[in-house]
C-alpha positions in Angstrom: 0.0 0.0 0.0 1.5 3.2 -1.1 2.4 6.0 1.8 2.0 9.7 1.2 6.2 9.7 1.4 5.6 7.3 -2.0 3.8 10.1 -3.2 5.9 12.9 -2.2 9.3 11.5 -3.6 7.8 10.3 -7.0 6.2 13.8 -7.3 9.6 15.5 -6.2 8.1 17.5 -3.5 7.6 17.2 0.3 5.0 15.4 2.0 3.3 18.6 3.5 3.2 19.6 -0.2 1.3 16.1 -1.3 -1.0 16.7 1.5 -1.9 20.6 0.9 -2.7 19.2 -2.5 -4.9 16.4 -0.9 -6.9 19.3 1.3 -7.2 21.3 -1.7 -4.9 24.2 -0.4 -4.4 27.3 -2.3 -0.7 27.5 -0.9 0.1 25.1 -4.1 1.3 26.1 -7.6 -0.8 23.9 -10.3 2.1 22.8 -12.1 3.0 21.1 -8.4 -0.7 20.0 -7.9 -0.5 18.3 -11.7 2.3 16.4 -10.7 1.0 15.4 -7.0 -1.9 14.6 -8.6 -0.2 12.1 -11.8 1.9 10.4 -8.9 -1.7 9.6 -6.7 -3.1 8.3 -10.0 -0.4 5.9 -10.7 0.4 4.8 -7.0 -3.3 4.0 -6.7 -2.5 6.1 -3.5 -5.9 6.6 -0.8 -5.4 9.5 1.3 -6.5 8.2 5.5 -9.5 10.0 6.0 -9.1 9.2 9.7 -5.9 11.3 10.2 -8.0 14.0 7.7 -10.6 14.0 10.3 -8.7 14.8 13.3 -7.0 17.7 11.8 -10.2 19.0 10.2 -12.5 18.2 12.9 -14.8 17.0 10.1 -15.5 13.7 8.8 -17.5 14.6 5.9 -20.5 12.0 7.1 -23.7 11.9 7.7 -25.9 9.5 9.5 -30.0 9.0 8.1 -31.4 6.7 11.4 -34.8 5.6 10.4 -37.2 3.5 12.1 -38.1 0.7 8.8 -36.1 0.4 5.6 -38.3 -2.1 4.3 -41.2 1.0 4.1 -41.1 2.6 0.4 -41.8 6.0 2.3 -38.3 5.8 4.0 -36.3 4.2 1.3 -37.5 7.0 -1.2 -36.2 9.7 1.6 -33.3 7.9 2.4 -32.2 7.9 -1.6 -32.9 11.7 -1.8 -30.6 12.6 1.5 -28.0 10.7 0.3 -28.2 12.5 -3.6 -28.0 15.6 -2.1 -25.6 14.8 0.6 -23.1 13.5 -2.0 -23.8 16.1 -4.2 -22.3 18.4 -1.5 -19.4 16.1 -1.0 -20.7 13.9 2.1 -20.7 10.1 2.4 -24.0 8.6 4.6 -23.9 6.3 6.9 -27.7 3.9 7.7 -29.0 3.1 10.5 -32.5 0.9 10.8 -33.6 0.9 14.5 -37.2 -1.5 13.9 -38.5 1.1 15.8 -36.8 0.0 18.6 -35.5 2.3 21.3 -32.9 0.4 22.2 -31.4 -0.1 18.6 -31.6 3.7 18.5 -30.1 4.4 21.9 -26.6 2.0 20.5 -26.7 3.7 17.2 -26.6 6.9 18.8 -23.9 6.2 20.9 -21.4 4.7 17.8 -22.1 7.8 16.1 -21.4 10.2 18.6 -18.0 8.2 18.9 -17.4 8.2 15.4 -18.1 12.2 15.8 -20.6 12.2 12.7 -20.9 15.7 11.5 -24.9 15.5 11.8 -27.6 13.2 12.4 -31.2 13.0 10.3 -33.3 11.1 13.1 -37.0 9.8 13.0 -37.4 8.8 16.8 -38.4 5.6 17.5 -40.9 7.4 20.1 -41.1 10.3 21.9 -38.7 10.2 24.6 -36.7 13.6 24.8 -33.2 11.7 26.0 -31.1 10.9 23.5 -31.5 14.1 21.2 -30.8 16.0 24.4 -28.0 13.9 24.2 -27.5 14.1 20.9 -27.2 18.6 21.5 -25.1 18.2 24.4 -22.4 17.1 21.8 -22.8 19.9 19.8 -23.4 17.7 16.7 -26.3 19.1 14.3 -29.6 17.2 14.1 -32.6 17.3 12.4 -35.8 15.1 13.4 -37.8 13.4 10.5 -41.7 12.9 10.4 -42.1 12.9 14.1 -42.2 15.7 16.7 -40.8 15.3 20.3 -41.7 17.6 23.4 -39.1 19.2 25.3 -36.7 19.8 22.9 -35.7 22.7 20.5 -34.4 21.0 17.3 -35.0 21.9 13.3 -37.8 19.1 11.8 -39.3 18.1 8.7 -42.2 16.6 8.6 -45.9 16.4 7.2 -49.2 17.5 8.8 -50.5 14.1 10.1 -53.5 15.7 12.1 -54.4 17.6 9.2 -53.7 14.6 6.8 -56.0 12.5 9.4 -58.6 14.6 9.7 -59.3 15.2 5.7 -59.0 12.0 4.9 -62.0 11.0 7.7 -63.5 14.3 6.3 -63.7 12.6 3.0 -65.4 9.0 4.2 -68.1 11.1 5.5 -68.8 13.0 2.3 -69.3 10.0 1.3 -71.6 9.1 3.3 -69.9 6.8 5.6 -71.1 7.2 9.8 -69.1 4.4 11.6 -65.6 5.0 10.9 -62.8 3.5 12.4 -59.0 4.1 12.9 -55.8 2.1 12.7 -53.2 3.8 14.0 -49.7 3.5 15.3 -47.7 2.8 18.7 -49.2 5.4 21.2 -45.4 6.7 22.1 -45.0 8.3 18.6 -46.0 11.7 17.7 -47.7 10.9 14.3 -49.6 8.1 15.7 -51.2 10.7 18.0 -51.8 13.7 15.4 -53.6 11.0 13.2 -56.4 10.0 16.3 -56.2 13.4 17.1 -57.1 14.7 13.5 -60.1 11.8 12.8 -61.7 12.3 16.2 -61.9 16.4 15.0 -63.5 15.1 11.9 -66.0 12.9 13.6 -66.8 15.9 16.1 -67.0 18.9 13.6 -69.3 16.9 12.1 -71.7 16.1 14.8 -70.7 12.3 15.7 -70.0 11.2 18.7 -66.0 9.5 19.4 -65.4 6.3 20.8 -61.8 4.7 21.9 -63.8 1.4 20.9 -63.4 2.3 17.4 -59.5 3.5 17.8 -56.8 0.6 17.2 -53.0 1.2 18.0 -50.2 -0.7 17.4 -46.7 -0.9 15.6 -46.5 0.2 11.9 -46.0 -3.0 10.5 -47.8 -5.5 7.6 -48.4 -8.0 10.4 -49.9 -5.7 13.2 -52.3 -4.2 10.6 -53.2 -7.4 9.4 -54.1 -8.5 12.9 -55.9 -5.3 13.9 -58.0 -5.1 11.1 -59.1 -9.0 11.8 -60.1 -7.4 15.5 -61.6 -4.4 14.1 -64.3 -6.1 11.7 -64.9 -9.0 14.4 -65.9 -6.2 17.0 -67.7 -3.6 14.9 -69.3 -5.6 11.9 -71.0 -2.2 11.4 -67.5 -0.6 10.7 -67.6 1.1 6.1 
């Protein structure tokens, strides 16, 4: 494996020269760069990224820690971060927690010792902790799709409630009365916003709301599968 010394003495120059020309320096004449750069083409020479790191205090890497990458919603997100991201000269690094705290709570720790330069986070629920944690490090973070209380941090995310609520609007244009609702863990924000925005729906328009006809649990296939078997055993009234 070829050294940056390797480099340095086929290119005729010094080492500090070699790596000025690695970190883009101005402090290099581009007859010098042309040559540092011929003699890392034919070395096949990689520059360590770790000892870049430590001088820069930068690694250049992001981390996108979602909750299910099996969920077309998150793969298609993911895919755009990481366009962008490389676009601007930044590697990513995944992270798939099954909506598991736990699994979030040890990926969070291996980045913070990696010292990642930010962090794109949907929270496997809604426990303030580890993005306080996350702040007290000073490392940039930004929460995806779901809200958590108690903290000030940037987030993207859609209008669930809203989403909820027109979407039960809707059934009852249509003429539908006993309405239902499937909906996620009760520890995550959008989960919440969703029951929140279909019970307003149900009330603006006159109907009473019952908990009877609200079913939670995880946001997987196999849960939905199994609630909607409950559902239409115990209200066989349910459109």
């Amino acid at each position: 494996m070829s050294t940056i010394r390797d480099v340095a003495k086929l290119a005729g120059v010094a080492p500090i020269t070699v790596s000025r020309v690695i970190n883009d320096s101005d402090y290099v004449k581009q007859e010098t760069r042309e040559r540092v750069d011929a003699a890392i083409e034919e070395l096949g020479y990689i520059p360590n990224t770790l000892g870049l790191s430590l001088r820069s205090k930068k690694t250049m890497t992001l981390a996108v820690v979602i909750t299910d990458i099996t969920n077309p919603f998150w793969t298609t997100v993911t895919r755009g971060i990481e366009d962008v991201a490389q676009a601007n000269g930044y590697s990513t690094i995944l992270c798939n927690t099954d909506e598991s705290e736990d699994k979030q709570e040890q990926y969070l720790q291996m980045l913070l010792r990696r010292r990642i330069d930010g962090i794109l986070l949907v929270p496997s629920s809604s426990n303030p902790d580890p993005i306080k944690l996350v702040k007290k490090q000073n490392i940039p973070i930004v929460l995806m799709d779901r809200h958590v209380p108690e903290v000030d941090v940037d987030i993207v995310r859609s209008d669930s409630e809203e989403g909820a609520y027109l979407i039960t609007k809707h059934l009852l244009s249509l003429g539908h009365q006993q309405i239902a609702m499937l909906s996620g863990p009760k520890n995550i924000s959008t989960s919440v916003d969703r029951v929140n925005g279909y019970r307003q729906a149900l009330q603006d328009a006159g109907l009473p709301t019952s908990d009877e006809k609200v079913f939670w649990g995880e946001y997987n296939k196999e849960t939905g599968y199994k609630m909607a078997e409950e559902m239409l055993a115990k209200l066989p009234d349910v459109t």
